[in-house]
mmCIF file of the N, C-alpha and C atoms, coordinates in Angstrom:
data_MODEL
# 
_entry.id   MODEL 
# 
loop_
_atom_site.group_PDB 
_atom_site.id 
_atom_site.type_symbol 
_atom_site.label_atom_id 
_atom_site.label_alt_id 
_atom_site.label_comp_id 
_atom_site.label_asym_id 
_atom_site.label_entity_id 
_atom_site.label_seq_id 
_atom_site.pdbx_PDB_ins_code 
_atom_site.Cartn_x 
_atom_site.Cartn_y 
_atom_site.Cartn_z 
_atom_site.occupancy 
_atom_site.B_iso_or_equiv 
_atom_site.pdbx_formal_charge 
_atom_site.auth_seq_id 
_atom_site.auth_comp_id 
_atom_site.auth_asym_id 
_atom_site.auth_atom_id 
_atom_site.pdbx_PDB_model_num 
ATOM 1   N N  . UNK A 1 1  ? -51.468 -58.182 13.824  1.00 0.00 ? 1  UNK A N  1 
ATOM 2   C CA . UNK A 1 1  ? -50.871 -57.075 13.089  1.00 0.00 ? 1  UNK A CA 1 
ATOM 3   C C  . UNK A 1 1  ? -51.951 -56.369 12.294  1.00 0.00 ? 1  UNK A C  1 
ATOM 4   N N  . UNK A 1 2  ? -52.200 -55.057 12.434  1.00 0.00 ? 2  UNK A N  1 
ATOM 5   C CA . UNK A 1 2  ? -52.645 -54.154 11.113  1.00 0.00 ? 2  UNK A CA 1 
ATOM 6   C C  . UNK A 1 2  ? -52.244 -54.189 10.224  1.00 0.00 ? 2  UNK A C  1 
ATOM 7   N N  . UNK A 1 3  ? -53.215 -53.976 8.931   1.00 0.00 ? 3  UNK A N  1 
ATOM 8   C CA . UNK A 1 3  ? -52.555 -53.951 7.756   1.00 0.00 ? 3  UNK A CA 1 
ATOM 9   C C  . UNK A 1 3  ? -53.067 -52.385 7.501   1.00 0.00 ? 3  UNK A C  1 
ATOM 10  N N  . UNK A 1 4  ? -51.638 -51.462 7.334   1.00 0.00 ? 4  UNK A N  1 
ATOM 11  C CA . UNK A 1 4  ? -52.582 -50.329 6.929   1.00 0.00 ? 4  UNK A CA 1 
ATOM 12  C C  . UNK A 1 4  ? -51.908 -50.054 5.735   1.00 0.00 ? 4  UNK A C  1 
ATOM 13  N N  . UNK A 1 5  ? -52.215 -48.849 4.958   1.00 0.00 ? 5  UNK A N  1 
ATOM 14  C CA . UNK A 1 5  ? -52.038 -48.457 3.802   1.00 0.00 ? 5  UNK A CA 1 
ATOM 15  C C  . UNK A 1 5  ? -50.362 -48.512 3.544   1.00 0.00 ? 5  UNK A C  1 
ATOM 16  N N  . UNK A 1 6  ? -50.171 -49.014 2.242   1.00 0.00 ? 6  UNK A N  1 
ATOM 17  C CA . UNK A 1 6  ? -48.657 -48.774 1.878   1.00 0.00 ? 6  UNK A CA 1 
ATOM 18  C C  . UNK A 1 6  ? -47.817 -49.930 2.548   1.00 0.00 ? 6  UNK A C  1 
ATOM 19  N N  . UNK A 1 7  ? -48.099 -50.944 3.579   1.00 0.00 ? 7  UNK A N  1 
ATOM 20  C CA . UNK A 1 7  ? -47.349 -51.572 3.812   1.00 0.00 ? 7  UNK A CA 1 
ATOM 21  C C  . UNK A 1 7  ? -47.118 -52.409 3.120   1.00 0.00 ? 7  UNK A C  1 
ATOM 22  N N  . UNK A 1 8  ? -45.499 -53.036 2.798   1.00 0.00 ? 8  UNK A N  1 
ATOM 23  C CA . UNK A 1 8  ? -45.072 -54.220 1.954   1.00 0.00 ? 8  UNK A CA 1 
ATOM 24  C C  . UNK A 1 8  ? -45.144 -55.826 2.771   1.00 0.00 ? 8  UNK A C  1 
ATOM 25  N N  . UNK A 1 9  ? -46.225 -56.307 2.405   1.00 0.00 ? 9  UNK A N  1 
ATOM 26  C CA . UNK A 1 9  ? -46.215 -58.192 3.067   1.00 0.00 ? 9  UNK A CA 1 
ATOM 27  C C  . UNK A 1 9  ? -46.141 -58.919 1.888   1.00 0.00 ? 9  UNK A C  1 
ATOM 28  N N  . UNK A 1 10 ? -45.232 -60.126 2.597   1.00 0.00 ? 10 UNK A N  1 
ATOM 29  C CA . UNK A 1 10 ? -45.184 -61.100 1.701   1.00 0.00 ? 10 UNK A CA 1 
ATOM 30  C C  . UNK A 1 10 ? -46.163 -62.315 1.935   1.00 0.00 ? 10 UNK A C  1 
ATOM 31  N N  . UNK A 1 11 ? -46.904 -62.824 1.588   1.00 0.00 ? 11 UNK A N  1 
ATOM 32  C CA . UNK A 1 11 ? -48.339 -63.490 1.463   1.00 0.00 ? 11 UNK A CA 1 
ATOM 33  C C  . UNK A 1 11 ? -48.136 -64.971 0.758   1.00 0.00 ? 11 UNK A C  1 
ATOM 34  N N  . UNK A 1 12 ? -48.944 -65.636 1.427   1.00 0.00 ? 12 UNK A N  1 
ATOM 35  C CA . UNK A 1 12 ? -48.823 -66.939 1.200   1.00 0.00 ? 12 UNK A CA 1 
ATOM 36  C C  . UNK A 1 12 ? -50.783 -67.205 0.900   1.00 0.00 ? 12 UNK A C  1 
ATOM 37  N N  . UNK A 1 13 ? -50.653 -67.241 -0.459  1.00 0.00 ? 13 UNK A N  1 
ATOM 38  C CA . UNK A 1 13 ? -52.416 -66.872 -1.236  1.00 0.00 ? 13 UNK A CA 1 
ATOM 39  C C  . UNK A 1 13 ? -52.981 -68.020 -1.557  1.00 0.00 ? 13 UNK A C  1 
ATOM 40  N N  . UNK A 1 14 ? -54.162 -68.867 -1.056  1.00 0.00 ? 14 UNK A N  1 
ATOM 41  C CA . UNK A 1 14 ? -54.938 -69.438 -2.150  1.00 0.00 ? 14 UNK A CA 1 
ATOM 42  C C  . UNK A 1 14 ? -55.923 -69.534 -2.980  1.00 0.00 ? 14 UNK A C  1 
ATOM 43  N N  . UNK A 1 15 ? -55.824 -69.367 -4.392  1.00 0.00 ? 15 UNK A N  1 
ATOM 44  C CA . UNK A 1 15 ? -56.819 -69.198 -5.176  1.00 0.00 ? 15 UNK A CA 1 
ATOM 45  C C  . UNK A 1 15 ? -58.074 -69.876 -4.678  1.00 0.00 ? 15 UNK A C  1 
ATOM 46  N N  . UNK A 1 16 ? -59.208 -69.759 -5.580  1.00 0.00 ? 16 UNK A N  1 
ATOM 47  C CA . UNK A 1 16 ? -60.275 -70.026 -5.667  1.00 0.00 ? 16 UNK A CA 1 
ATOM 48  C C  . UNK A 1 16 ? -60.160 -71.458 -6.177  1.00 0.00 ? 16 UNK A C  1 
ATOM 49  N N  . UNK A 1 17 ? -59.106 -71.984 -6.853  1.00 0.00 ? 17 UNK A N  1 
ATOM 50  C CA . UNK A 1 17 ? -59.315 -72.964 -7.408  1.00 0.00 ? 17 UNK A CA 1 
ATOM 51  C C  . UNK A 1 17 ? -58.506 -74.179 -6.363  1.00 0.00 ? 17 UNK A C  1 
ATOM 52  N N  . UNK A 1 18 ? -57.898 -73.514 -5.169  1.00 0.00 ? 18 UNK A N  1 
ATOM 53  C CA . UNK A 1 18 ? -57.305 -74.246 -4.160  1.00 0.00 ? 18 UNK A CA 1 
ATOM 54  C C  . UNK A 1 18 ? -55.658 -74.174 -4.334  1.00 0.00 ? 18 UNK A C  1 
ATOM 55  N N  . UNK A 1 19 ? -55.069 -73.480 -5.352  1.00 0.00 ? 19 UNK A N  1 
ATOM 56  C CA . UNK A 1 19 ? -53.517 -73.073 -5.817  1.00 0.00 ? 19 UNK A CA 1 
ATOM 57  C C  . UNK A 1 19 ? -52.790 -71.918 -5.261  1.00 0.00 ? 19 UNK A C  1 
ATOM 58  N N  . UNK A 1 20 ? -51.969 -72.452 -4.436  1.00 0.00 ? 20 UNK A N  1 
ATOM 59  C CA . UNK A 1 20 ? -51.610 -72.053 -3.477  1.00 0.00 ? 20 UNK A CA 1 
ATOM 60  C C  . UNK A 1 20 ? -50.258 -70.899 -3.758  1.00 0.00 ? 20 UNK A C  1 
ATOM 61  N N  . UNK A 1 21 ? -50.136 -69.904 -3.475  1.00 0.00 ? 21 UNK A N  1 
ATOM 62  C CA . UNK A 1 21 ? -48.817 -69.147 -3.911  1.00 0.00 ? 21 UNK A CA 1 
ATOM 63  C C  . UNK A 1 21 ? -48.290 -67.969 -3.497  1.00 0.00 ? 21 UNK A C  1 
ATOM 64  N N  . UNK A 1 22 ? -47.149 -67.955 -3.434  1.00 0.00 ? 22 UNK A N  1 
ATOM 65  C CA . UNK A 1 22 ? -45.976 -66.589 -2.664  1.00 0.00 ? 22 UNK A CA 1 
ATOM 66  C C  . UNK A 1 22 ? -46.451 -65.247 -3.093  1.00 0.00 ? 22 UNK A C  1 
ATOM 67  N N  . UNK A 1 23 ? -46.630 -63.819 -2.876  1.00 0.00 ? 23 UNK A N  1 
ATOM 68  C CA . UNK A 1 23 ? -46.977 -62.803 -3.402  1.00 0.00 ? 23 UNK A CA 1 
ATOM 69  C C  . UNK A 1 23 ? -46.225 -61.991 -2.563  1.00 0.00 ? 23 UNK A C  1 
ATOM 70  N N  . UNK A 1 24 ? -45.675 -60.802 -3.156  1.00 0.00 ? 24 UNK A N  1 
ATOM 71  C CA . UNK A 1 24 ? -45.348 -59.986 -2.572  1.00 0.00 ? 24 UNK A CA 1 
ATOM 72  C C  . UNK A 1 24 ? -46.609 -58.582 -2.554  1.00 0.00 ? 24 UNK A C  1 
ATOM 73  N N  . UNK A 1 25 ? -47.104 -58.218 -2.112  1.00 0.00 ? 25 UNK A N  1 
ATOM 74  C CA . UNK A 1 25 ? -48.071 -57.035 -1.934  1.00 0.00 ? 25 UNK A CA 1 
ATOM 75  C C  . UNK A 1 25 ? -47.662 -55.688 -1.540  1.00 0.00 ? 25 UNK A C  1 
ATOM 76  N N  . UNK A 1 26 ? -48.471 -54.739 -1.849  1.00 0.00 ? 26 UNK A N  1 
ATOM 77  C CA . UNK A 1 26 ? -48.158 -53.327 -1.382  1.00 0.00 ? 26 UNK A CA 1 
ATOM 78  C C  . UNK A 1 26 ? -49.667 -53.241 -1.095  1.00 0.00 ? 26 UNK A C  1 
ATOM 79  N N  . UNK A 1 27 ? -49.661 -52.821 0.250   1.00 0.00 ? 27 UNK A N  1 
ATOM 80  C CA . UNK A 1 27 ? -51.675 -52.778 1.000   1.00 0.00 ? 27 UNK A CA 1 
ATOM 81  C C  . UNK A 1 27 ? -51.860 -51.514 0.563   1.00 0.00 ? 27 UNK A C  1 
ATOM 82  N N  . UNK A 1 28 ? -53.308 -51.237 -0.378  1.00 0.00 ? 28 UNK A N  1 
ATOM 83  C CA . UNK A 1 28 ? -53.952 -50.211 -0.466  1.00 0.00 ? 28 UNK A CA 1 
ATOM 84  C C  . UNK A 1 28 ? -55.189 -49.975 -0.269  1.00 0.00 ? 28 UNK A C  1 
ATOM 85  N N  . UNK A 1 29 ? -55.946 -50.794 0.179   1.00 0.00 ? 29 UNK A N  1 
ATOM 86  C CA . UNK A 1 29 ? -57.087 -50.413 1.036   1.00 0.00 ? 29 UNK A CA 1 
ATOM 87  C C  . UNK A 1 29 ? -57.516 -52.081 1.633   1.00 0.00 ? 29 UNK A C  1 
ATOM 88  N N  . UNK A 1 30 ? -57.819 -51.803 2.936   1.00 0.00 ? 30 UNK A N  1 
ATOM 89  C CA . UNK A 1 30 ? -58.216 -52.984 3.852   1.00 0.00 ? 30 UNK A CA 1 
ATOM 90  C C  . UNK A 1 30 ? -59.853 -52.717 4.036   1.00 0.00 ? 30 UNK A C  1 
ATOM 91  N N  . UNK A 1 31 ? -60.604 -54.267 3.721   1.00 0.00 ? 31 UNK A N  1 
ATOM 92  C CA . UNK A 1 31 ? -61.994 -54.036 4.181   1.00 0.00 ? 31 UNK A CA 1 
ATOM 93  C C  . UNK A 1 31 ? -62.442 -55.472 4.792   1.00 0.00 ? 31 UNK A C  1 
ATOM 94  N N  . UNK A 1 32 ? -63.442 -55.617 5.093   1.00 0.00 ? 32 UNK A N  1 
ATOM 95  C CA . UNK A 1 32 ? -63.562 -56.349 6.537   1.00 0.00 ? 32 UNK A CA 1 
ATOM 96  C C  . UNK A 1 32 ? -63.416 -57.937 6.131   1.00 0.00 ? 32 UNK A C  1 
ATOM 97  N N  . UNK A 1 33 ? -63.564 -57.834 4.689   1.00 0.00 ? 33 UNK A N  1 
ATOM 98  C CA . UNK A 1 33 ? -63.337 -59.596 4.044   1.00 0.00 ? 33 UNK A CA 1 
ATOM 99  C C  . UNK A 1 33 ? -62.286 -59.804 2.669   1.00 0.00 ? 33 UNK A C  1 
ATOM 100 N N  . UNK A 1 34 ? -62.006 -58.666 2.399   1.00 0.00 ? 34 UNK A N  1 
ATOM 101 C CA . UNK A 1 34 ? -60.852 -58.401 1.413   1.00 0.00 ? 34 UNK A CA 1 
ATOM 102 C C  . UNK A 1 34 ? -59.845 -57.108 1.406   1.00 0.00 ? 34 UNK A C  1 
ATOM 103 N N  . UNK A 1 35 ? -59.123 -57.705 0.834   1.00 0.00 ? 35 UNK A N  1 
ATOM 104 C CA . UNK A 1 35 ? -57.559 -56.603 1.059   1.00 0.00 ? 35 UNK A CA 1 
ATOM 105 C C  . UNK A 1 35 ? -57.180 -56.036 -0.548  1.00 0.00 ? 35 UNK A C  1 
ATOM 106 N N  . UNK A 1 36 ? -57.449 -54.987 -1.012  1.00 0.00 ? 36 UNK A N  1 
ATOM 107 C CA . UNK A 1 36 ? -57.090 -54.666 -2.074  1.00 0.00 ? 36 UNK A CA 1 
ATOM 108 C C  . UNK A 1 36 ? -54.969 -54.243 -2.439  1.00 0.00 ? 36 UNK A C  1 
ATOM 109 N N  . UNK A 1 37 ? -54.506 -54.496 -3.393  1.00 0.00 ? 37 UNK A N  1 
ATOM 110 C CA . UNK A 1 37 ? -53.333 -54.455 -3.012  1.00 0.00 ? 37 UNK A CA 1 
ATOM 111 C C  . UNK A 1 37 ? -52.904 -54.544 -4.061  1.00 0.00 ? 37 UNK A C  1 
ATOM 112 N N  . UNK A 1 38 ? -51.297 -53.807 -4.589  1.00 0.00 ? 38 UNK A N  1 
ATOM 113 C CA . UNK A 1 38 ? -50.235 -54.233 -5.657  1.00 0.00 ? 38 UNK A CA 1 
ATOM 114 C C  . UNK A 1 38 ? -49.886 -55.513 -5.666  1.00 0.00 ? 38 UNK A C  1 
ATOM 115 N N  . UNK A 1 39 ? -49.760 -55.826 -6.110  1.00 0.00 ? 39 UNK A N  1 
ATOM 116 C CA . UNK A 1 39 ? -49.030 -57.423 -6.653  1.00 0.00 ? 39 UNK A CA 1 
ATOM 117 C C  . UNK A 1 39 ? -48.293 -57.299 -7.402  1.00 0.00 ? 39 UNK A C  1 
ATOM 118 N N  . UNK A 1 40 ? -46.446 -57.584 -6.568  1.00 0.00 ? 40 UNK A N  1 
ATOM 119 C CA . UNK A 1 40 ? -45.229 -57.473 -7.580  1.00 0.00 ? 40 UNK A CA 1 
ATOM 120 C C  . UNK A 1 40 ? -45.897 -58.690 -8.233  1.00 0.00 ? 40 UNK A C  1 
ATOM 121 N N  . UNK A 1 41 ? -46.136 -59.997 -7.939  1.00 0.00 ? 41 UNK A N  1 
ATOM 122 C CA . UNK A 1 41 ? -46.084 -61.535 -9.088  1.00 0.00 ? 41 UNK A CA 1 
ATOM 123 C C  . UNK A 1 41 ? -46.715 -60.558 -10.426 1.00 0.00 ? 41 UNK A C  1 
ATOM 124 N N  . UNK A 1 42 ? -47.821 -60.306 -10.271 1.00 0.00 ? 42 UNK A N  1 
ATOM 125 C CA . UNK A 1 42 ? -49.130 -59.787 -10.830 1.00 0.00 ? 42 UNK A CA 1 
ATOM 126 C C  . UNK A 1 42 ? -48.732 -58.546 -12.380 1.00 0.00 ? 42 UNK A C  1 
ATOM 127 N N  . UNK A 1 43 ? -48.034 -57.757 -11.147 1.00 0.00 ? 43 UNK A N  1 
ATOM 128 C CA . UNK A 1 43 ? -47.292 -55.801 -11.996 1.00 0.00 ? 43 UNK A CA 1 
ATOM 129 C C  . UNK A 1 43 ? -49.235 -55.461 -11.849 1.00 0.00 ? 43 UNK A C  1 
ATOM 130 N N  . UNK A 1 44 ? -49.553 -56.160 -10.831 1.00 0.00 ? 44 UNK A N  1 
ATOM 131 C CA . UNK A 1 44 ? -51.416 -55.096 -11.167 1.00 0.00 ? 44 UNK A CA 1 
ATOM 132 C C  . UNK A 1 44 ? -51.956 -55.214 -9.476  1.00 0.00 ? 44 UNK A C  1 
ATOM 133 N N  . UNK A 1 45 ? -52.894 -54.239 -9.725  1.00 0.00 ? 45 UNK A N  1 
ATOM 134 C CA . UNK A 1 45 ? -53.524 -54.478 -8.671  1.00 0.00 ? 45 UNK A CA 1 
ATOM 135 C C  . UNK A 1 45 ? -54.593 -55.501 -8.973  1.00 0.00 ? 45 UNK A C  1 
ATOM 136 N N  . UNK A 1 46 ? -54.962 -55.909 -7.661  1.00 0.00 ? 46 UNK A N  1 
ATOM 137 C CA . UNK A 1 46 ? -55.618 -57.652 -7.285  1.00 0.00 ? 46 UNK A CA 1 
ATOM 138 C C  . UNK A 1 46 ? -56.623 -56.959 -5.638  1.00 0.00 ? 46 UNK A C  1 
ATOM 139 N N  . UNK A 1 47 ? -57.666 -57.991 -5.818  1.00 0.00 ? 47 UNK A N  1 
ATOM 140 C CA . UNK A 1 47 ? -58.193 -57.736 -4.985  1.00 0.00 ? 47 UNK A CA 1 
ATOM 141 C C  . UNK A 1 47 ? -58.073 -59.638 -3.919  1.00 0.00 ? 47 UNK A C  1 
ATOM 142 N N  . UNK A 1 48 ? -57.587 -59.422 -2.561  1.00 0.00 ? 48 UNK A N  1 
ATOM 143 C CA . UNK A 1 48 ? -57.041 -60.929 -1.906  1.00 0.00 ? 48 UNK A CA 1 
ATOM 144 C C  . UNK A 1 48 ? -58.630 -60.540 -0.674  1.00 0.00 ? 48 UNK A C  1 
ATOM 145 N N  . UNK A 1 49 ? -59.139 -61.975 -1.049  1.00 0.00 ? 49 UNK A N  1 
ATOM 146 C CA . UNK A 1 49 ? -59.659 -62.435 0.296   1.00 0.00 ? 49 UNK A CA 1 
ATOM 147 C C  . UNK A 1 49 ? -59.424 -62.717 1.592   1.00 0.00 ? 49 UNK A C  1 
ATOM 148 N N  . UNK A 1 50 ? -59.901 -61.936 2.538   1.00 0.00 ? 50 UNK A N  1 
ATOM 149 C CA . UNK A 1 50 ? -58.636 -62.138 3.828   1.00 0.00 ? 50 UNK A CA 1 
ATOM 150 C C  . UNK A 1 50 ? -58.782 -63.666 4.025   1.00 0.00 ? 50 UNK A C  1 
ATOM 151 N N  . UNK A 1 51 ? -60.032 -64.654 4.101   1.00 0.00 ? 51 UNK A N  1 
ATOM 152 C CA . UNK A 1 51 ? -59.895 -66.268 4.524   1.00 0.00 ? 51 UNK A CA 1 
ATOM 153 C C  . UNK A 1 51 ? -58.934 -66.540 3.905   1.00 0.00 ? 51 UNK A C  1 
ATOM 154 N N  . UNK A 1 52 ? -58.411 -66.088 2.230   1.00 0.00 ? 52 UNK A N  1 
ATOM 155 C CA . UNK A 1 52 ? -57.885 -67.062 1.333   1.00 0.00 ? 52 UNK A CA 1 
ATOM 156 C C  . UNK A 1 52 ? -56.327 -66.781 2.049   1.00 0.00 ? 52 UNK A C  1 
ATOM 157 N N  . UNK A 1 53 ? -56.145 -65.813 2.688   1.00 0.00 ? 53 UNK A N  1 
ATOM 158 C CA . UNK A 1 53 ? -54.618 -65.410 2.904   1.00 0.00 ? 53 UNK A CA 1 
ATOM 159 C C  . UNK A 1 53 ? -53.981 -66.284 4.024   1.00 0.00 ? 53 UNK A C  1 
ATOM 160 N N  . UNK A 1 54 ? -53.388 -67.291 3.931   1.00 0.00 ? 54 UNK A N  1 
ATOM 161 C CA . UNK A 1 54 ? -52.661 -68.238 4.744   1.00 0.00 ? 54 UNK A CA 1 
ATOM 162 C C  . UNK A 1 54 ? -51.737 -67.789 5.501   1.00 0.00 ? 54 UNK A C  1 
ATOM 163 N N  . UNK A 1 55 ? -50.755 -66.671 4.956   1.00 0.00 ? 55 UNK A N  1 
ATOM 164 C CA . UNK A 1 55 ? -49.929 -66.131 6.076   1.00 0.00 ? 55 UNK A CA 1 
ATOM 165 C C  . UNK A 1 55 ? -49.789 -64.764 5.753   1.00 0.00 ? 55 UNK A C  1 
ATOM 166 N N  . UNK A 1 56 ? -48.709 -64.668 6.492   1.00 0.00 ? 56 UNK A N  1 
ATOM 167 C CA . UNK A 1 56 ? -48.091 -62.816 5.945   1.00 0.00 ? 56 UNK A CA 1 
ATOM 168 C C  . UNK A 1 56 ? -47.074 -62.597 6.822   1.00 0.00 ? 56 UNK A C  1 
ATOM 169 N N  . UNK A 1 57 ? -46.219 -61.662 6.072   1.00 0.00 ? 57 UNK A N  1 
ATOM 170 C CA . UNK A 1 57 ? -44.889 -61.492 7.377   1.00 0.00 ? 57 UNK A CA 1 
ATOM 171 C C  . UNK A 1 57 ? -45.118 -60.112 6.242   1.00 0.00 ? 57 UNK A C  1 
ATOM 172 N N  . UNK A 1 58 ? -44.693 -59.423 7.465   1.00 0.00 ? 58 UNK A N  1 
ATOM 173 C CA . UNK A 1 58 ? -44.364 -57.606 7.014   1.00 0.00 ? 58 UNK A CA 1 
ATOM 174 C C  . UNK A 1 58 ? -42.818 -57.927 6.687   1.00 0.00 ? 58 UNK A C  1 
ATOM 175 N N  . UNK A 1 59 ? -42.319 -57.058 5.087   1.00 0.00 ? 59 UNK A N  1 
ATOM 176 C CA . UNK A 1 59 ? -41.636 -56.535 4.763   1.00 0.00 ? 59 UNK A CA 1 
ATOM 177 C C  . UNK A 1 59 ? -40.506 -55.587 5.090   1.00 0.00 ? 59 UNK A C  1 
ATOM 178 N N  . UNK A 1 60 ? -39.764 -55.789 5.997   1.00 0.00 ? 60 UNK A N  1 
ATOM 179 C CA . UNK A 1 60 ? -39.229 -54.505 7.214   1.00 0.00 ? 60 UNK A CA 1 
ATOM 180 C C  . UNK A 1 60 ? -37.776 -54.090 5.768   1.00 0.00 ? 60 UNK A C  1 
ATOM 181 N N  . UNK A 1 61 ? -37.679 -52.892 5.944   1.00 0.00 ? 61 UNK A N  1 
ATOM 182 C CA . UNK A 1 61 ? -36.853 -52.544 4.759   1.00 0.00 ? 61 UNK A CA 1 
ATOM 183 C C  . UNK A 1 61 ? -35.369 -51.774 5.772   1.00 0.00 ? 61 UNK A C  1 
ATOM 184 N N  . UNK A 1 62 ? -34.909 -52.075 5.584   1.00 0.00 ? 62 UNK A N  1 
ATOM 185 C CA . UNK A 1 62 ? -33.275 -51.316 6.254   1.00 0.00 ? 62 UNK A CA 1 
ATOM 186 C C  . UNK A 1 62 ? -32.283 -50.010 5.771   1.00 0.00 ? 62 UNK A C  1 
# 
């Protein structure tokens, strides 16, 4: 899957410190080793390492 601008994934993240956790994201810029992005957990933007990102399922809205 692409991640392009504006899409909503829900993310399965692990820190740096090995702590593992649910995020909901809004993608605002993709680069070749990190994903810059909203973070509902957060209310901020965050910058996610793509290694650190364990999963992702797109957000499909109805």
């Amino acid at each position: 899957m692409s991640m392009d601008r504006n899409h909503i994934l829900d993310i399965m993240h692990m820190s740096k410190d090995g702590a593992i956790s649910k995020r909901r994201i809004k993608v605002l810029q993709v680069g070749e080793a990190s994903l810059g992005a909203y973070c509902h957990l957060r209310g901020s933007r965050r910058i996610f390492t793509i290694d650190n990102v364990l999963a992702l399922v797109p957000v499909i809205r109805t």
